[in-house]
DRENDO-1510 file (C-alpha; in Angstrom, 1 decimal, always signed):
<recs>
REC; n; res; u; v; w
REC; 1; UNK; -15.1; +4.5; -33.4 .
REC; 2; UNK; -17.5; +1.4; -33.1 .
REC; 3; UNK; -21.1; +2.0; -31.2 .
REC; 4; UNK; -20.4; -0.5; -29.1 .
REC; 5; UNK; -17.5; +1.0; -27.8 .
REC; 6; UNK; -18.4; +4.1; -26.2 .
REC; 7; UNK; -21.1; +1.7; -23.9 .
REC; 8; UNK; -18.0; -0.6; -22.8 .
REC; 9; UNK; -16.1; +3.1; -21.2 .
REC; 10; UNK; -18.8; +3.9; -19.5 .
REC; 11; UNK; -19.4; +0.4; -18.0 .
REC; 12; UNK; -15.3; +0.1; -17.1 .
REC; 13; UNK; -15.5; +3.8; -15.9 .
REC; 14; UNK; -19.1; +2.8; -13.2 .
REC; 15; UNK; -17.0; +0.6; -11.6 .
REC; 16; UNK; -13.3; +2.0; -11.4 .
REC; 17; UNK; -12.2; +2.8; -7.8 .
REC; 18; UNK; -11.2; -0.5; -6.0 .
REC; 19; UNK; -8.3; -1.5; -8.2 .
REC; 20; UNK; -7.1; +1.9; -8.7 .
REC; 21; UNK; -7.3; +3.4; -5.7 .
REC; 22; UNK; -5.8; +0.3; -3.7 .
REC; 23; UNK; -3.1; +0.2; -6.0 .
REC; 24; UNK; -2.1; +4.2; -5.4 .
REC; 25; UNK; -2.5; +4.0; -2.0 .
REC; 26; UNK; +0.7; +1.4; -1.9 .
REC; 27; UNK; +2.3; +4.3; -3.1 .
REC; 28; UNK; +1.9; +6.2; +0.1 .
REC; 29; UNK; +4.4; +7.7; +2.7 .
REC; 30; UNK; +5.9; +4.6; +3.4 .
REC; 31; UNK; +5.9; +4.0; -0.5 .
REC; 32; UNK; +7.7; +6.8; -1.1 .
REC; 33; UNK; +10.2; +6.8; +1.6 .
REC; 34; UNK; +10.9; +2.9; +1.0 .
REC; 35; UNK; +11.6; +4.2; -2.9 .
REC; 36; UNK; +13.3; +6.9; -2.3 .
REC; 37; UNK; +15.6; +4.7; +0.3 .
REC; 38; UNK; +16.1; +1.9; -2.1 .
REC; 39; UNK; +17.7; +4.4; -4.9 .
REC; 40; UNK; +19.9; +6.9; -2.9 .
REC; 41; UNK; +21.4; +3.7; -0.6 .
REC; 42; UNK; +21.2; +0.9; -3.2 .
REC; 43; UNK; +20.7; +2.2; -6.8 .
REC; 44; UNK; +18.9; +0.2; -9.3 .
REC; 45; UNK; +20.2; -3.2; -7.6 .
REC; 46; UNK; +16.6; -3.8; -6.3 .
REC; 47; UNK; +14.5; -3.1; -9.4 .
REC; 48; UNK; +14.0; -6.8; -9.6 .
REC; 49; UNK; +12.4; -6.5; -6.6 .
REC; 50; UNK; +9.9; -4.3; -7.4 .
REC; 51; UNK; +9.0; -6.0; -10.6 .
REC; 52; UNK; +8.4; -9.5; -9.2 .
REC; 53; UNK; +6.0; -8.0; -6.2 .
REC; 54; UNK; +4.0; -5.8; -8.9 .
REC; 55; UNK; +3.1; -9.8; -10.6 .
REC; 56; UNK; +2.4; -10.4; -7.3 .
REC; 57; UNK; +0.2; -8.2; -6.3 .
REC; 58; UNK; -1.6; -8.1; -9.6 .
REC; 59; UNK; -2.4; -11.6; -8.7 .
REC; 60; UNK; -3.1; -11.3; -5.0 .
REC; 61; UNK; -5.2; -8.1; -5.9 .
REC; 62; UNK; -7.1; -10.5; -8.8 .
REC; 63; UNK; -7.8; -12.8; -6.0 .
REC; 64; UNK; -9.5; -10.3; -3.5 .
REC; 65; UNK; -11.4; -9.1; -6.2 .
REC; 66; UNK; -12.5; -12.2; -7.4 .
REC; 67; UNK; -13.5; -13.5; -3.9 .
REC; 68; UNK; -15.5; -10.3; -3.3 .
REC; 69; UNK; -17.8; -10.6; -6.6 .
REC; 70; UNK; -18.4; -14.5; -5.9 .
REC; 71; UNK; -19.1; -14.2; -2.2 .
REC; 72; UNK; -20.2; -10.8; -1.7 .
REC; 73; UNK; -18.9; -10.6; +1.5 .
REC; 74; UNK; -15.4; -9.0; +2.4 .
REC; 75; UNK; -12.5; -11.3; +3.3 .
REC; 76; UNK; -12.6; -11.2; +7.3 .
REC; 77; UNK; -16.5; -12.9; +6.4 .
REC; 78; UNK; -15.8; -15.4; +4.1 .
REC; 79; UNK; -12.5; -16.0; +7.0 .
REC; 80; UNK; -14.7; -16.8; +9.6 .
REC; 81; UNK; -17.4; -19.1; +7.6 .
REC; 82; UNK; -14.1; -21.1; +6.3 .
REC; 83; UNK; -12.0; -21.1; +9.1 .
REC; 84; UNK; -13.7; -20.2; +12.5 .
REC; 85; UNK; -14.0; -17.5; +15.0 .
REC; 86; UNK; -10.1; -18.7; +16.6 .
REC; 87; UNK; -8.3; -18.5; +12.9 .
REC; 88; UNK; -10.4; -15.7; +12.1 .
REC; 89; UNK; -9.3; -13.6; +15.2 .
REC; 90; UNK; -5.6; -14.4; +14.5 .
REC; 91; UNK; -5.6; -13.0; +10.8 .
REC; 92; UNK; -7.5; -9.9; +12.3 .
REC; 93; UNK; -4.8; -9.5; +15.1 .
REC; 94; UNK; -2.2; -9.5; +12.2 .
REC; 95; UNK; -3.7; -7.6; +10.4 .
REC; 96; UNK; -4.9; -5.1; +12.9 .
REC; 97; UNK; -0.8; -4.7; +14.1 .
REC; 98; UNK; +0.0; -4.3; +10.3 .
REC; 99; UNK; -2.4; -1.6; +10.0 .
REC; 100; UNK; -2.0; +0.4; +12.9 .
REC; 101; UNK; +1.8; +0.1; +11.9 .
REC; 102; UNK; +1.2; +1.8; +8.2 .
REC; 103; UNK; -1.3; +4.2; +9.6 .
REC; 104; UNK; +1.5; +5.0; +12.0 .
REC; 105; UNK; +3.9; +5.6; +9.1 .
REC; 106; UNK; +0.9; +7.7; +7.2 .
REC; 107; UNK; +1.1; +10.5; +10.4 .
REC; 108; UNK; +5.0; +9.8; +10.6 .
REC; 109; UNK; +4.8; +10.8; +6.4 .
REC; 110; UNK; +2.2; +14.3; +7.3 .
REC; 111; UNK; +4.9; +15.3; +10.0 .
REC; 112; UNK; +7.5; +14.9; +7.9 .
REC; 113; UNK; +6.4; +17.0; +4.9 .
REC; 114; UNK; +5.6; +20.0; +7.3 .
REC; 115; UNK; +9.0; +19.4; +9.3 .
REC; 116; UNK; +11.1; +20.7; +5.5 .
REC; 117; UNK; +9.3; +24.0; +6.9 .
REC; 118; UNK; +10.0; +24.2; +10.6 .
REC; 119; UNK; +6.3; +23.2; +11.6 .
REC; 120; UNK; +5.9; +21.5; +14.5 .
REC; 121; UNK; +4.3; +17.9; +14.4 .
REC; 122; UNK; +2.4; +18.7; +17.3 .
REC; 123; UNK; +0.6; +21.3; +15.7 .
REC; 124; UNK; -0.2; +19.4; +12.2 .
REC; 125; UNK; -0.5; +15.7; +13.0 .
REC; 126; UNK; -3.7; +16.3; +15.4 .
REC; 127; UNK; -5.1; +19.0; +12.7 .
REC; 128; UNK; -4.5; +15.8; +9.8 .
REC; 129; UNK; -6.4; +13.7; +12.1 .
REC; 130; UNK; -9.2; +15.4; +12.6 .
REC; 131; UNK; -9.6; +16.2; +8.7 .
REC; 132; UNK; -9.5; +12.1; +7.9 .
REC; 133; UNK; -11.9; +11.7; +10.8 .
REC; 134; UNK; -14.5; +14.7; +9.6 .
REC; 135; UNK; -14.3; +13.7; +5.9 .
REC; 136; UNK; -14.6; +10.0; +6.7 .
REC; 137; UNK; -17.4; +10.3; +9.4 .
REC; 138; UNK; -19.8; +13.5; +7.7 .
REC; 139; UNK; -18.5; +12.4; +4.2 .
REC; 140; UNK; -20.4; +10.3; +1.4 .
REC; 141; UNK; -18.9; +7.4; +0.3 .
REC; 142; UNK; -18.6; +8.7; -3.7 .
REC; 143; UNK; -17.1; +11.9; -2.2 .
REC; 144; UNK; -14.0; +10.2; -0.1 .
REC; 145; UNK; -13.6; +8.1; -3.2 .
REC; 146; UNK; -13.5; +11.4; -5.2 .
REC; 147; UNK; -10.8; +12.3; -2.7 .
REC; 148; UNK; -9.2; +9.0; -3.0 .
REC; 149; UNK; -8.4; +9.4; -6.6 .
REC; 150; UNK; -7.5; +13.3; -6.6 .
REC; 151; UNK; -4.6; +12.8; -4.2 .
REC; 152; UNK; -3.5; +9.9; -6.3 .
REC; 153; UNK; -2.9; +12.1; -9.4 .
REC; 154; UNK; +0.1; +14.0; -8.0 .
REC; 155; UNK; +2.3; +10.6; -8.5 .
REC; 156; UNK; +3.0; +11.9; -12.0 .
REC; 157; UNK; +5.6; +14.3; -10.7 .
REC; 158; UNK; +8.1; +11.4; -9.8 .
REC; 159; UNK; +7.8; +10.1; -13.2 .
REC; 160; UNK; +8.1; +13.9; -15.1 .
REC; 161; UNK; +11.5; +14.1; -12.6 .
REC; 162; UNK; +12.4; +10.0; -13.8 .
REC; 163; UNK; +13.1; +11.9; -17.5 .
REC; 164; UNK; +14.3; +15.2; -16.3 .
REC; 165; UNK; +17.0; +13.6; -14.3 .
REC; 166; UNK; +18.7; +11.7; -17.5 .
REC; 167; UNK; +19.2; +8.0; -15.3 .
REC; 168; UNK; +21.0; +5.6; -17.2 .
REC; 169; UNK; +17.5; +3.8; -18.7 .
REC; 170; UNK; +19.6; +0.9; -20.3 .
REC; 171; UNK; +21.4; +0.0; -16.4 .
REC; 172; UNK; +17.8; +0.7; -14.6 .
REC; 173; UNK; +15.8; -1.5; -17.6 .
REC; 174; UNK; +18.9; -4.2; -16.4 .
REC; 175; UNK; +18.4; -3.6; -13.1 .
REC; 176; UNK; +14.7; -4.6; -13.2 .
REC; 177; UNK; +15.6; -8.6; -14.8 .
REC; 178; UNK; +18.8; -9.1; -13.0 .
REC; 179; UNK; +18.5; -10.5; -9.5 .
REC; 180; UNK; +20.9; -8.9; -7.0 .
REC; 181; UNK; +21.1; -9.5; -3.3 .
REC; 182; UNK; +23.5; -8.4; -1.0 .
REC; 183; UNK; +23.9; -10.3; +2.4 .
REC; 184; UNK; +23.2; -7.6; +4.8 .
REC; 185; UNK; +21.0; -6.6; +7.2 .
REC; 186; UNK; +19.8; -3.2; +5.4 .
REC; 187; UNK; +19.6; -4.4; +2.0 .
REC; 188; UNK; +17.4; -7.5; +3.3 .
REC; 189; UNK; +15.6; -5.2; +5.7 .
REC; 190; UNK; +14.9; -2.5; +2.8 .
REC; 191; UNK; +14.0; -5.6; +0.1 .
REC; 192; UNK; +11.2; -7.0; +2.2 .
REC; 193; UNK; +9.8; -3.5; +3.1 .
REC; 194; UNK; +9.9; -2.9; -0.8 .
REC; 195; UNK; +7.7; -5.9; -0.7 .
REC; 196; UNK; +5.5; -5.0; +2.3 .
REC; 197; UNK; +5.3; -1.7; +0.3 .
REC; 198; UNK; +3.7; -3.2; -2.6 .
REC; 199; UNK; +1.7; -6.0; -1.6 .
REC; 200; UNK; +0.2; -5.0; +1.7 .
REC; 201; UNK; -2.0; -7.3; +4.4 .
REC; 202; UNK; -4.4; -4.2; +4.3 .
REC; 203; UNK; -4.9; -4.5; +0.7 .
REC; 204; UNK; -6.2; -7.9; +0.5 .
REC; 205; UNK; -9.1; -6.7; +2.7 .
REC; 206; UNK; -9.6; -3.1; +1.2 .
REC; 207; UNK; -10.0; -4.0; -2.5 .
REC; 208; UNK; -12.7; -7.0; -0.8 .
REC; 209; UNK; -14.5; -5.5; +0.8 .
REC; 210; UNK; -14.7; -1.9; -1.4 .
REC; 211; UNK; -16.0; -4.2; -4.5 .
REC; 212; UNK; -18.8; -5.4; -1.6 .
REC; 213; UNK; -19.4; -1.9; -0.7 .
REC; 214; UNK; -20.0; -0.2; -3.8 .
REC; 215; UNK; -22.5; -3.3; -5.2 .
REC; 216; UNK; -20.6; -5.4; -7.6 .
REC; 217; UNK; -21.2; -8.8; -8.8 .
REC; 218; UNK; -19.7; -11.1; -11.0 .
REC; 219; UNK; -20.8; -9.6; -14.2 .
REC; 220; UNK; -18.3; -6.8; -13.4 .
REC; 221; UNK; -15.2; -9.2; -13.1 .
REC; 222; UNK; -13.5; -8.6; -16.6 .
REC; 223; UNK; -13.5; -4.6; -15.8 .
REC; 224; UNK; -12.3; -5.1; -12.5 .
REC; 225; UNK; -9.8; -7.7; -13.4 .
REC; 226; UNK; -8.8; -5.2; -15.9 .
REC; 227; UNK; -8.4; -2.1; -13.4 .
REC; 228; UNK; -6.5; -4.5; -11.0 .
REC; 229; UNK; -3.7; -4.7; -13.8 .
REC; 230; UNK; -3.9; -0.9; -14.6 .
REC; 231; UNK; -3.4; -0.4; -10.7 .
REC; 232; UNK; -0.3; -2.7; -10.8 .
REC; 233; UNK; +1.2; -0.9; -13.4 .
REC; 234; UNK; +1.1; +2.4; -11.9 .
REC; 235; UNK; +2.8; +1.1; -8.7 .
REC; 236; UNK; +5.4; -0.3; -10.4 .
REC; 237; UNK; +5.5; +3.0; -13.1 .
REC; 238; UNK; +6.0; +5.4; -9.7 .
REC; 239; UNK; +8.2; +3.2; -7.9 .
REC; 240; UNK; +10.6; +2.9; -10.5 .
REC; 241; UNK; +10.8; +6.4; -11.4 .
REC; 242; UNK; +11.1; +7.2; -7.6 .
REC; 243; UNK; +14.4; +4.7; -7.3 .
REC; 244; UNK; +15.6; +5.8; -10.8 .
REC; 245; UNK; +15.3; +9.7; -9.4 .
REC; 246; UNK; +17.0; +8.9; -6.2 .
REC; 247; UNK; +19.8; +7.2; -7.4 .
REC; 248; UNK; +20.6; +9.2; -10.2 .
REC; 249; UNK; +20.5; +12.5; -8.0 .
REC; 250; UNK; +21.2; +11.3; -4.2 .
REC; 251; UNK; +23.0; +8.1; -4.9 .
REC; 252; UNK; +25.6; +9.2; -7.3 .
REC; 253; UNK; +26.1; +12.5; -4.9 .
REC; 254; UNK; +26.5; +10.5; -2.1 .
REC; 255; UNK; +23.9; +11.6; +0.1 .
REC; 256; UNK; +21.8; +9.1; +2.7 .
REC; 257; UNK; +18.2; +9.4; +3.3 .
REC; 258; UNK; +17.8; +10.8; +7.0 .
REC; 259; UNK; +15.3; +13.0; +6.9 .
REC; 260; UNK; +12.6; +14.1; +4.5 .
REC; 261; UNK; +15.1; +16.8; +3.5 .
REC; 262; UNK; +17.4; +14.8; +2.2 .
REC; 263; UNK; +14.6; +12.7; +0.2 .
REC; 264; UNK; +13.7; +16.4; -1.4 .
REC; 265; UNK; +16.9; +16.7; -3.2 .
REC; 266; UNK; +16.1; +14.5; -5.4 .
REC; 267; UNK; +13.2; +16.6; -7.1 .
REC; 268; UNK; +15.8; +19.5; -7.6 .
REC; 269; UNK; +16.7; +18.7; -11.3 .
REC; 270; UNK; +12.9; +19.0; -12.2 .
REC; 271; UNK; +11.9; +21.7; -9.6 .
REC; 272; UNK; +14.8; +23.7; -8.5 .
REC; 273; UNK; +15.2; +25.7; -5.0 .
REC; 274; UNK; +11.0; +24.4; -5.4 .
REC; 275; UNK; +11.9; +20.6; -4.9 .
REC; 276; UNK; +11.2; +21.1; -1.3 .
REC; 277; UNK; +7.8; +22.2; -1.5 .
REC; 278; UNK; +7.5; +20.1; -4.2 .
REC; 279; UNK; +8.2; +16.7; -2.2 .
REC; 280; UNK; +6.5; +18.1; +0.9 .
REC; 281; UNK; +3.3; +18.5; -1.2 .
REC; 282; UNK; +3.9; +15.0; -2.5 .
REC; 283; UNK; +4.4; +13.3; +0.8 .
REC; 284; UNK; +1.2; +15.3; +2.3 .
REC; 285; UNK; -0.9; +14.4; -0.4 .
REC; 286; UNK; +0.5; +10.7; -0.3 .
REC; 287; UNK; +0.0; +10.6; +3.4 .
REC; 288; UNK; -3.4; +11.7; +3.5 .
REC; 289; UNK; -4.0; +9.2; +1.1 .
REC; 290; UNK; -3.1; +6.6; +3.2 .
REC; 291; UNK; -4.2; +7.9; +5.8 .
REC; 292; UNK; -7.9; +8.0; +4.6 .
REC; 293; UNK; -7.7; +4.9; +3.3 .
REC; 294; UNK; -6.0; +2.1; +6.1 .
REC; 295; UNK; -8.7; +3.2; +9.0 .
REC; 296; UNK; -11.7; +2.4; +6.4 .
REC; 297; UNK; -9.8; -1.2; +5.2 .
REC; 298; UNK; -9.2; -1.6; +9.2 .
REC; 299; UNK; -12.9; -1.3; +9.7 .
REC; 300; UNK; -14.2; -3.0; +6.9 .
REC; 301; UNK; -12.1; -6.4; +7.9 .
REC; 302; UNK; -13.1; -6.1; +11.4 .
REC; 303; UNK; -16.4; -5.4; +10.9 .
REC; 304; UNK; -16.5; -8.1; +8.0 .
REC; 305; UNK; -15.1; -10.8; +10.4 .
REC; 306; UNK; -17.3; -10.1; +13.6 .
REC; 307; UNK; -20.5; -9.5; +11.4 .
REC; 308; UNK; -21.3; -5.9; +12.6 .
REC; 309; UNK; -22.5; -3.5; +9.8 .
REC; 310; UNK; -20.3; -1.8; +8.2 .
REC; 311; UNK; -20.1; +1.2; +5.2 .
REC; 312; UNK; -20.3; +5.1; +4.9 .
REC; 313; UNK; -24.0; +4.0; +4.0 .
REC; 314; UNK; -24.6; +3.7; +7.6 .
REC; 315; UNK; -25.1; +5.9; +10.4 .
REC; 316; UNK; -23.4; +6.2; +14.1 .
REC; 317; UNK; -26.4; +4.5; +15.1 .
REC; 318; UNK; -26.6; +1.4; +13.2 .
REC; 319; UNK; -22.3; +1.5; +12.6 .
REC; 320; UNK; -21.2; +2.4; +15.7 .
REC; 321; UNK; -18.5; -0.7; +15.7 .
REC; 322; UNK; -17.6; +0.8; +12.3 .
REC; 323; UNK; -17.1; +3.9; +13.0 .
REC; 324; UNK; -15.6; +3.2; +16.5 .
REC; 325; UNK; -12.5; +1.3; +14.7 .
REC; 326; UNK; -12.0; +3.8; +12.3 .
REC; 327; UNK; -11.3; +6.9; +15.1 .
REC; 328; UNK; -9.6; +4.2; +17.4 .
REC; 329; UNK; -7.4; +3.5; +13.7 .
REC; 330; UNK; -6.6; +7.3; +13.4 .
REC; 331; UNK; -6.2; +8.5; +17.0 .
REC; 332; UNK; -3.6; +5.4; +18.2 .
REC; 333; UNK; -1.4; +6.6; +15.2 .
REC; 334; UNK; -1.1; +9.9; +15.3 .
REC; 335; UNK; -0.6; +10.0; +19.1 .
REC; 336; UNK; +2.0; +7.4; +18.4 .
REC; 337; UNK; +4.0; +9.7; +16.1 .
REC; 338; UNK; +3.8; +12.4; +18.6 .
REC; 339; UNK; +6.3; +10.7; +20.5 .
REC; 340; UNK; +9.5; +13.2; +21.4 .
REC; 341; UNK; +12.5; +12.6; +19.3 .
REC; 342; UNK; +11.2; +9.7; +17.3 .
REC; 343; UNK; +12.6; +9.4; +13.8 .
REC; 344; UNK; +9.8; +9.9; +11.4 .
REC; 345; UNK; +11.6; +8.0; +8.2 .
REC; 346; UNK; +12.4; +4.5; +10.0 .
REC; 347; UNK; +8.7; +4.7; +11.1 .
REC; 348; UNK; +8.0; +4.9; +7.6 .
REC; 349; UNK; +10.3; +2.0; +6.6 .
REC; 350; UNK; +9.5; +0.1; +9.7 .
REC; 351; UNK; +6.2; -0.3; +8.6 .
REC; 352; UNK; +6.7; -1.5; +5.5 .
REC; 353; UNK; +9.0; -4.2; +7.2 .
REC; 354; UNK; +6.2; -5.4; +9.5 .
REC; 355; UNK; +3.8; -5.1; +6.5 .
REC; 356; UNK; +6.1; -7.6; +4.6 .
REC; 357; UNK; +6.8; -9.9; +7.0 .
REC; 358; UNK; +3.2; -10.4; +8.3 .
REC; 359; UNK; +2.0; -10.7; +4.5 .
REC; 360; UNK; +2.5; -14.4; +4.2 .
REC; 361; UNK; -0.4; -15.6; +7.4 .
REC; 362; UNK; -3.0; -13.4; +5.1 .
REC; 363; UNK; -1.9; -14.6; +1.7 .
REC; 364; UNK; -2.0; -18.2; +3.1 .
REC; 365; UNK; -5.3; -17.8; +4.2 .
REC; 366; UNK; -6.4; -16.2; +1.2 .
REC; 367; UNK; -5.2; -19.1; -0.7 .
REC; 368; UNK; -6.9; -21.4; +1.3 .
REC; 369; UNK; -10.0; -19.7; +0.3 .
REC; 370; UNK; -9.4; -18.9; -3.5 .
REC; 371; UNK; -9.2; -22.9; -3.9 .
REC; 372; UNK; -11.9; -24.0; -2.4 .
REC; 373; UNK; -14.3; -25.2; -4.5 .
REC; 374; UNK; -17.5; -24.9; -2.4 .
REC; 375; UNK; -16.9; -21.1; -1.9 .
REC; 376; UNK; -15.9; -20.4; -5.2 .
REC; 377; UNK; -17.0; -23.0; -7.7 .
REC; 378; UNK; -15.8; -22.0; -11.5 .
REC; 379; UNK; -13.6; -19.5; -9.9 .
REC; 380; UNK; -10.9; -20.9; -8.3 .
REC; 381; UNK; -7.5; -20.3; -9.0 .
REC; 382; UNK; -5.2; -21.3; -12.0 .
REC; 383; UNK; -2.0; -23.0; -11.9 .
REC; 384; UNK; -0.3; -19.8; -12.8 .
REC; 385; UNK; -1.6; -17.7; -9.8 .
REC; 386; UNK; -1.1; -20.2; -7.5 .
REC; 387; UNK; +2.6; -20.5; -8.3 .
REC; 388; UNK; +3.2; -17.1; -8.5 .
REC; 389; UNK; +0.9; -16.7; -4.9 .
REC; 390; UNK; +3.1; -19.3; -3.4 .
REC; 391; UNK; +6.7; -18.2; -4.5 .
REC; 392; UNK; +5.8; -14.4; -2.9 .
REC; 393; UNK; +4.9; -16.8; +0.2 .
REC; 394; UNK; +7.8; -18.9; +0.3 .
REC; 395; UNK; +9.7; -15.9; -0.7 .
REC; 396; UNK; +9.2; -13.5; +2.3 .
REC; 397; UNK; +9.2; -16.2; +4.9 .
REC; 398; UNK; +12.6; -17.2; +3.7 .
REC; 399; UNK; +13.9; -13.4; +3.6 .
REC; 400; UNK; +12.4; -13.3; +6.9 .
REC; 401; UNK; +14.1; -16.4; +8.7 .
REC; 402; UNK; +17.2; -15.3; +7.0 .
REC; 403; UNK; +16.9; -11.4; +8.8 .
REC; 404; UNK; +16.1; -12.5; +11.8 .
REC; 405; UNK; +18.8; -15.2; +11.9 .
REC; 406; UNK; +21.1; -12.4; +10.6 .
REC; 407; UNK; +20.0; -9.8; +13.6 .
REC; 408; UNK; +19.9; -12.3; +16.2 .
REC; 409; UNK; +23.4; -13.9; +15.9 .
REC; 410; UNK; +25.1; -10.9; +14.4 .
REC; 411; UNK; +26.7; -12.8; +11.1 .
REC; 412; UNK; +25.9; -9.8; +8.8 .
REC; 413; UNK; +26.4; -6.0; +9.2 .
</recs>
């Protein structure tokens, strides 16, 4: 193997993390349920779905990187030198609702994996919460990133059960290029949460502001570009081997996704009277996931925007704001989900709803940015992501008008 090889690993390897890590935590509780939903109620007829948001966000994720090495600022900064403190405060209020709504779904996710076994919500959601917040607040940043990428491994499971299973590859491989849309209010409801599920308003500001945080410039743009791609594909790998799982097991058995129970069955093939461990330890680790991550990419945008300091490099002292927003981003969650009677899996879907259709004022702002010469000089975008930006804009808000018009006036079911 070449010399010069062995120098280029260690270079990608230095700076792995942001792409990565931002790509597998799409792949969180709501990730899974919103799957796991789409195969057992609608089989492989949204597969297309999946594939054109992984383009999209491997060009949304490109951008966020791209803007973080030129600017060196994360995206609620370079938001308020471009567009004032009025726009800026209206992209963080979206945002803020979008996170605190996938957070939400993170708790909903740890409650669910402990309620296969009987255990009470009320006893695990406030012990969860107090992990993230001690691991986040005494923790290093290199040893929640550590953390990050441990809990990210499990995903393989779903794609060991994909094979296990036997799913017709040849209908799932036609499923993925053939564009299918039924004119209801669940399938259009479940097709933008598989959207809000990929391409998140959280992410645009996480993988930002993470390239900030852990000191890279431009001369690191090919590796990260390159990790951006690799994290694409691994959300699209897991989310297809989710929906192919659930509709080969659930689907052609006839079973709905109510509870995390029912989402279980679909690990039997591979795991046996085990699959409900099994998908309970998937969802934990999933959730915590998440649940590490959207408090930190709440505070970094927040903190970006308002120009307070912001990182695990700092201290209560000099990051109180920071720190502040990220125990105000666990605790409003997980008391939400200790709500009696509230049903843990909508949450989960909901989310990814309200994710999807708030997507569109970030992305447009993001756009606004990525073009503009004076902020990004040689960088800005090409033709090709700007279409491809601009279709997953037009795209949502169209699903969008169309749901709502459908709920309001009642012409679907």
């Amino acid at each position: 193997m070449p010399r010069k090889f062995w120098p280029k690993i260690v270079f990608f390897l230095s700076v792995m993390g942001p792409g990565i890590i931002a790509a597998s935590a799409d792949n969180d509780a709501g990730g899974i349920s919103t799957f796991s939903i789409v195969g057992a109620h609608f089989g492989f007829k949204m597969l297309w779905v999946l594939l054109l948001s992984t383009i999209s966000l491997a060009i949304t994720q490109e951008m966020g990187v791209r803007i973080g090495l030129v600017t060196k600022q994360g995206l609620g900064g370079v938001m308020r030198e471009s567009f004032g403190v009025k726009w800026t405060a209206f992209a963080m209020l979206t945002m803020l609702v979008a996170n605190l709504c996938t957070i939400t779904s993170e708790f909903a996710g740890i409650a669910s994996s402990f309620e296969i076994f009987d255990i009470s919500k009320y006893i695990v959601v406030p012990i969860a919460a107090l992990i993230v917040w001690l691991v986040l607040y005494k923790g290093s940043f290199k040893a929640a990133q550590k953390i990050f990428l441990i809990l990210s491994a499990f995903y393989i499971v779903y794609i060991i059960n994909g094979f296990v299973v036997k799913p017709d590859f040849g209908e799932a491989l036609k499923g993925l290029v053939t564009p299918t849309v039924e004119w209801t209010v669940p399938f259009l409801m479940t097709m933008i949460a598989v959207i809000g599920t990929t391409i998140t308003p959280w992410g645009q500001f996480f993988i930002q502001s993470y390239v900030v945080d852990k000191g890279l410039n431009i001369k690191h743009y090919k590796a990260e570009k390159i990790e951006v791609l690799a994290g694409a594909f691994i959300v699209a790998t897991i989310g297809f081997f989710i929906v192919v799982g659930t509709a080969t097991t659930l689907l052609e058995s006839g079973i709905n996704i109510t509870n995390a129970k029912d989402a279980a069955m679909a690990l039997q093939p591979i795991a046996g009277n085990f699959s409900q461990a099994l998908f309970a330890f998937g969802l934990f680790c999933a959730s915590m996931l998440g649940a590490f991550i959207l408090p930190v990419a709440t505070s970094y945008a927040l903190c970006g925007a308002f120009g307070w300091e912001y990182g695990f490099n700092t201290t209560w002292k000099n990051g109180k704001e920071f720190y502040t927003i990220i125990l105000g981003s666990i605790t409003i969650p997980a008391i939400l989900v200790l709500i009696p009677k509230i049903n843990l899996i909508k949450v989960m879907l909901l989310a990814q709803d309200v994710n999807g259709m708030l997507l569109p004022v970030i992305l447009i702002f993001v756009m606004k940015i990525i073009n503009n010469k004076k902020i990004m000089g040689e960088y800005t975008n090409k033709p090709i992501g700007n279409t491809i930006a601009w279709l997953t804009i037009i795209s949502i808000i169209t699903a969008t008008i169309i749901l709502v018009g459908a709920s309001v006036f009642g012409i679907y079911n």
